[in-house]
Every structure is written in structure tokens, then in C-alpha cells.
C-alpha positions, 0 to 999 in steps of 0.5 A: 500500500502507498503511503499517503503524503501528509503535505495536501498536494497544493500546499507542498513546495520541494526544492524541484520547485524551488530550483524550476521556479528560482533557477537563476539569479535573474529570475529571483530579481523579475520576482521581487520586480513583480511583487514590487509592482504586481501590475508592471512598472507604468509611470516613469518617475522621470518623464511622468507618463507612461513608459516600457521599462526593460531590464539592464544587462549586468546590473539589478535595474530596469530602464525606462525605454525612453529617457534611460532612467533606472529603477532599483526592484531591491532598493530598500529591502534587505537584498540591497548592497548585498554582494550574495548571489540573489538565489542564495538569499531566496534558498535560505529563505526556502530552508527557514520557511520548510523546518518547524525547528529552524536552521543554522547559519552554519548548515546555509554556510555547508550548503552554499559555501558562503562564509558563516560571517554571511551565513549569519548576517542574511539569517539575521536580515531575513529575522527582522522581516517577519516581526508582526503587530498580532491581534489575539481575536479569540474568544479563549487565550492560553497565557504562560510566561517561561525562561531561557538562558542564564545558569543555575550556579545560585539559589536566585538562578532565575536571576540570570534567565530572559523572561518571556511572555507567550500568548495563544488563541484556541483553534476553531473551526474557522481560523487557526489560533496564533501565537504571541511571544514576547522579551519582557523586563519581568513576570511581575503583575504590573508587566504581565497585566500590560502585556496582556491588554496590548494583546487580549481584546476585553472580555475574552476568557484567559486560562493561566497557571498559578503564577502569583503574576496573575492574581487579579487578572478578572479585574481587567475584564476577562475571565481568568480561570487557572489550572494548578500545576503545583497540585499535579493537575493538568488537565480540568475540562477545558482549563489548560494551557498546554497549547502555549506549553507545546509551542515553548517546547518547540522553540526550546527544542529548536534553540537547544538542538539547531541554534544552541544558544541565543543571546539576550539581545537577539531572542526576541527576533527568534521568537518572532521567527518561531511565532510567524511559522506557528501562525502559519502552521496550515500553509504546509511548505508555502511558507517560503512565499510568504516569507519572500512576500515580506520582502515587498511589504516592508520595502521602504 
């Protein structure tokens, strides 16, 4: 008996795909050019009419058939001054966009032969586009706060690890839930209540665990019900927050396995990567797009 592919047959995106689609640099360039201008570039800032525009041999612009005046489909996106090869870029986008867990640098610097130096810096770049401004619409939110790094060498050994503060819908029938992840300074009340009203539309129903952090969560106007952990309970009817304890066991399987470490001062850009391929679990290996789809929104 064949087994069944788990990937629905339109969402699935192989590296065949990738490399029929994605061959050349030239072809990685026409596909920001399209995006950047989905309807053809029409208007020649310069003569201020209409005119065909065709592409410049050696160089990544396109001319105005008339007065030669050029335009640059990767200025302001992070492709610009950038010496690596286009499809380099678009290949480590593809990687990022087909793991659940991420990728190293290092595994883009085995398969692309650039150094690491590069191999981070475009990791870093391609980061900084999937940070987004998530509403949590649901009626039912799960709320968790975890910690990473730091030791335990003393009695305080908290006091060496990064808060985070983590967010989730519950699923339904009609959207898939989305996630929230966020650095903050502490887990104490006023922080945790300020979080929460950034992300928790009013009246919705907000499911935590004991933490004394969220003491006095229902005079804000949600529905605070807690499940207590330190009684072994786990589960009560539907008081949970294992959907937000799954997604910080997959980002701590995902930093302690592929990055090892993270600093401070870049966790929060991992988060955001982790939080956008969660929000987009349902989109199978498509993800790479929209990820290349960032690129064109957050062009200056």
C-alpha cells in the first residue's frame, strides 16, 4: 500500500520547485520586480507618463525605454548592497520557511559555501522581516510566561534567565489560533497585566497557571480561570494551557538542538521567527512565499 503524503498536494513546495521556479539569479530579481509592482512598472518617475521599462544587462535595474532612467526592484529591502548571489538569499529563505525547528547559519554556510560571517548576517536580515503587530481575536487565550538562558550556579538562578511572555488563541473551526511571544523586563503583575491588554481584546476568557503574576487578572475584564500545576493537575475540562506549553517546547527544542544558544539581545527576533511559522502552521511548505512576500511589504 502507498503511503499517503501528509503535505495536501497544493500546499507542498520541494526544492524541484524551488530550483524550476528560482533557477537563476535573474529570475529571483523579475520576482521581487513583480511583487514590487504586481501590475508592471507604468509611470516613469522621470518623464511622468507612461513608459516600457526593460531590464539592464549586468546590473539589478530596469530602464525606462525612453529617457534611460533606472529603477532599483531591491532598493530598500534587505537584498540591497548585498554582494550574495540573489538565489542564495531566496534558498535560505526556502530552508527557514520548510523546518518547524529552524536552521543554522552554519548548515546555509555547508550548503552554499558562503562564509558563516554571511551565513549569519542574511539569517539575521531575513529575522527582522517577519516581526508582526498580532491581534489575539479569540474568544479563549492560553497565557504562560517561561525562561531561557542564564545558569543555575545560585539559589536566585532565575536571576540570570530572559523572561518571556507567550500568548495563544484556541483553534476553531474557522481560523487557526496564533501565537504571541514576547522579551519582557519581568513576570511581575504590573508587566504581565500590560502585556496582556496590548494583546487580549476585553472580555475574552484567559486560562493561566498559578503564577502569583496573575492574581487579579478578572479585574481587567476577562475571565481568568487557572489550572494548578503545583497540585499535579493538568488537565480540568477545558482549563489548560498546554497549547502555549507545546509551542515553548518547540522553540526550546529548536534553540537547544539547531541554534544552541541565543543571546539576550537577539531572542526576541527568534521568537518572532518561531511565532510567524506557528501562525502559519496550515500553509504546509508555502511558507517560503510568504516569507519572500515580506520582502515587498516592508520595502521602504
Amino acid at each position: 500500500m502507498k503511503p499517503k503524503q501528509s503535505i495536501p498536494k497544493n500546499l507542498r513546495y520541494t526544492v524541484a520547485d524551488f530550483n524550476v521556479e528560482f533557477p537563476t539569479d535573474d529570475a529571483c530579481l523579475e520576482y521581487v520586480k513583480e511583487r514590487r509592482w504586481p501590475n508592471g512598472v507604468a509611470d516613469c518617475s522621470k518623464c511622468g507618463v507612461e513608459r516600457k521599462h526593460y531590464r539592464v544587462t549586468g546590473r539589478t535595474a530596469y530602464a525606462c525605454d525612453h529617457c534611460g532612467n533606472h529603477i532599483y526592484p531591491l532598493a530598500g529591502t534587505v537584498f540591497e548592497k548585498s554582494t550574495t548571489s540573489l538565489k542564495t538569499w531566496f534558498y535560505a529563505m526556502y530552508l527557514m520557511g520548510s523546518t518547524r525547528c529552524g536552521i543554522s547559519a552554519k548548515q546555509i554556510q555547508r550548503e552554499t559555501g558562503v562564509t558563516y560571517k554571511t551565513a549569519w548576517r542574511i539569517f539575521r536580515q531575513i529575522r527582522t522581516l517577519l516581526s508582526e503587530d498580532v491581534q489575539l481575536e479569540g474568544s479563549t487565550v492560553e497565557m504562560d510566561e517561561t525562561f531561557h538562558g542564564g545558569t543555575r550556579r545560585t539559589h536566585f538562578w532565575r536571576d540570570n534567565k530572559v523572561p518571556i511572555v507567550g500568548m495563544v488563541e484556541r483553534s476553531t473551526n474557522k481560523r487557526i489560533g496564533r501565537v504571541v511571544a514576547r522579551v519582557a523586563p519581568d513576570v511581575k503583575k504590573q508587566t504581565l497585566r500590560k502585556i496582556a491588554k496590548e494583546y487580549i481584546l476585553p472580555k475574552s476568557t484567559v486560562f493561566t497557571d498559578e503564577h502569583v503574576g496573575y492574581d487579579g487578572f478578572h479585574y481587567c475584564g476577562w475571565a481568568h480561570k487557572r489550572i494548578r500545576h503545583t497540585a499535579k493537575v493538568y488537565v480540568q475540562g477545558e482549563v489548560h494551557t498546554n497549547t502555549i506549553e507545546g509551542f515553548w517546547s518547540t522553540v526550546k527544542r529548536g534553540i537547544g538542538g539547531v541554534y544552541h544558544n541565543v543571546s539576550a539581545k537577539y531572542l526576541q527576533t527568534y521568537l518572532d521567527e518561531y511565532c510567524f511559522r506557528y501562525n502559519r502552521r496550515d500553509r504546509g511548505n508555502l511558507l517560503f512565499k510568504l516569507i519572500l512576500d515580506q520582502v515587498s511589504r516592508r520595502a521602504s
